[in-house]
N, C-alpha and C positions, 0 to 999 in steps of 0.2 A: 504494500500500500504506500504511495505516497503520499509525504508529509506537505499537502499546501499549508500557506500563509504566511505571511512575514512579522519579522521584529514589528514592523508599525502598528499591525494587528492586535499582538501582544502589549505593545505597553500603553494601548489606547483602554484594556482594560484594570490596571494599576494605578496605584497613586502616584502622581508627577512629584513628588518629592524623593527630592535622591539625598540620603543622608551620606555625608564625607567627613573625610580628617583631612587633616594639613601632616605632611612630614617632620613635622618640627612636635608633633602632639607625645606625648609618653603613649606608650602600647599601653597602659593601665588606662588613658585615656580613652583611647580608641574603645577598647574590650568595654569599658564600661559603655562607653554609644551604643555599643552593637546587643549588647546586655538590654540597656535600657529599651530601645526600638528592638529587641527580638528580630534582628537581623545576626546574617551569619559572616559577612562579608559587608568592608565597608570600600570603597576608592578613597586613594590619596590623589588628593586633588591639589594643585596649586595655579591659583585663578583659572580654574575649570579645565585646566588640563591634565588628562589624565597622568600623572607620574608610576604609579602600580595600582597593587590592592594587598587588604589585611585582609585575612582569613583568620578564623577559629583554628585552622590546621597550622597557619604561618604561626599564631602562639602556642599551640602546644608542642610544635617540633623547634620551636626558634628561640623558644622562652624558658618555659615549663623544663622541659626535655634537658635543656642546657643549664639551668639553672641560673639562669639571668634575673634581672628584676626588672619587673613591668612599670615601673613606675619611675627607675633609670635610664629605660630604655629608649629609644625615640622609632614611632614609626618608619621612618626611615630606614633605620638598618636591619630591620627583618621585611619590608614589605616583600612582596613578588614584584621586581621590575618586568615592565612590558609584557603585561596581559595577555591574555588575546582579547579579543573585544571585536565588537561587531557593527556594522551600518545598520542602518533605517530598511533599509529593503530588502537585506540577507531573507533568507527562508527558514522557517522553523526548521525543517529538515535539516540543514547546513550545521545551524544550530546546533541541533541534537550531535551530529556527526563527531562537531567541534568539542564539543563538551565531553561525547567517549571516548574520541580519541587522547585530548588532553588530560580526561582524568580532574576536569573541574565541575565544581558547581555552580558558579556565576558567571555571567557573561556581560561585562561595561558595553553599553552602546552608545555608540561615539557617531558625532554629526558632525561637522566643520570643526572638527577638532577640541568637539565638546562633550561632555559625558552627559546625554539624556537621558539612560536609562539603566538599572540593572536586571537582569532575566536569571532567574534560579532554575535550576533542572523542576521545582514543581511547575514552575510555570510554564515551561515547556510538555509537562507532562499532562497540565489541566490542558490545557491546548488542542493536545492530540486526543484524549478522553471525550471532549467536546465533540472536536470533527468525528469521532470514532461515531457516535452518540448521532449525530446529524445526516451521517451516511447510511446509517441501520434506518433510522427513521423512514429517510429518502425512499430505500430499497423497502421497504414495509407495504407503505404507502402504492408504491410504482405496482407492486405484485396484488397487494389487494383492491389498488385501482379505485386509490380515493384521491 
C-alpha cells in the first residue's frame, strides 16, 4: 500500500507551537521543557535556525550514562548536530522510510530555512491508521454500493 500525503497534511492537524532551546541553555534546562510540555524531543534553535536536536536518548546516553551533570552541562555539547529534517511537501511515506532507516523519532520540518514543524513516529502512525481507516471505508461503500 502506498503511503499518500505530505508533511503539510500532517502539521495542519497539530498545534503551530514549536517548543525550542537555545545552545547556551543547561540540559537540566532543556529536560525540564521537555518534562514540562511532555514532549520527547526539543530543536536547538538559534534565531530559528535549526543548529541540532535534544532527545530523551541524547540525555541518557550523553549525560546519565556518562555521569555528567545536567545542570553543568550546556545543550550544546550533547545535542545531535544536523538532523535530518524535512520540507513542506516530502510525503509521509518518505517520512516513515527516513525515520526506519535513521533509527529516529522526530523529524524538524524546515521551510526557508526555518523550523515549522516537529512530526513524531505517532504522528506518522495516526496518519497512516487514518488513511488505512478511509480506504476500508471507501472499499465498503464501492462493494455494497452506497
Amino acid at each position: 500500500m502506498e503511503i499518500v500525503g505530505t508533511v503539510t497534511h500532517l502539521l495542519q492537524d497539530k498545534n503551530p507551537h514549536i517548543w525550542s532551546i537555545g545552545p547556551d541553555a543547561t540540559v537540566y534546562e532543556a529536560i525540564e521543557l521537555m518534562a514540562g510540555k511532555n514532549i520527547g524531543t526539543v530543536p536547538v534553535l538559534d534565531g530559528g535556525k535549526l543548529l541540532g536536536i535534544l532527545s530523551e536518548r541524547d540525555y541518557t546516553r550523553k549525560i546519565v550514562l556518562k555521569g555528567k551533570s545536567s545542570k553543568k552541562t550546556l545543550v550544546r555539547e550533547i545535542m545531535s548536530t544536523e538532523p535530518c529534517a524535512v520540507a513542506p511537501g516530502e510525503t509521509v511515506g518518505e517520512c516513515m522510510r527516513l525515520m526506519t532507516e535513521e533509527r529516529i523519532r522526530h523529524l524538524p520540518v524546515v521551510d526557508n530555512g526555518q523550523v515549522i514543524g516537529i512530526l513524531s513516529i505517532g504522528d506518522l502512525v495516526k496518519w497512516i491508521i487514518s488513511a488505512q481507516a478511509a480506504t476500508i471505508d471507501h472499499l465498503t461503500k464501492y462493494i455494497y454500493g452506497e
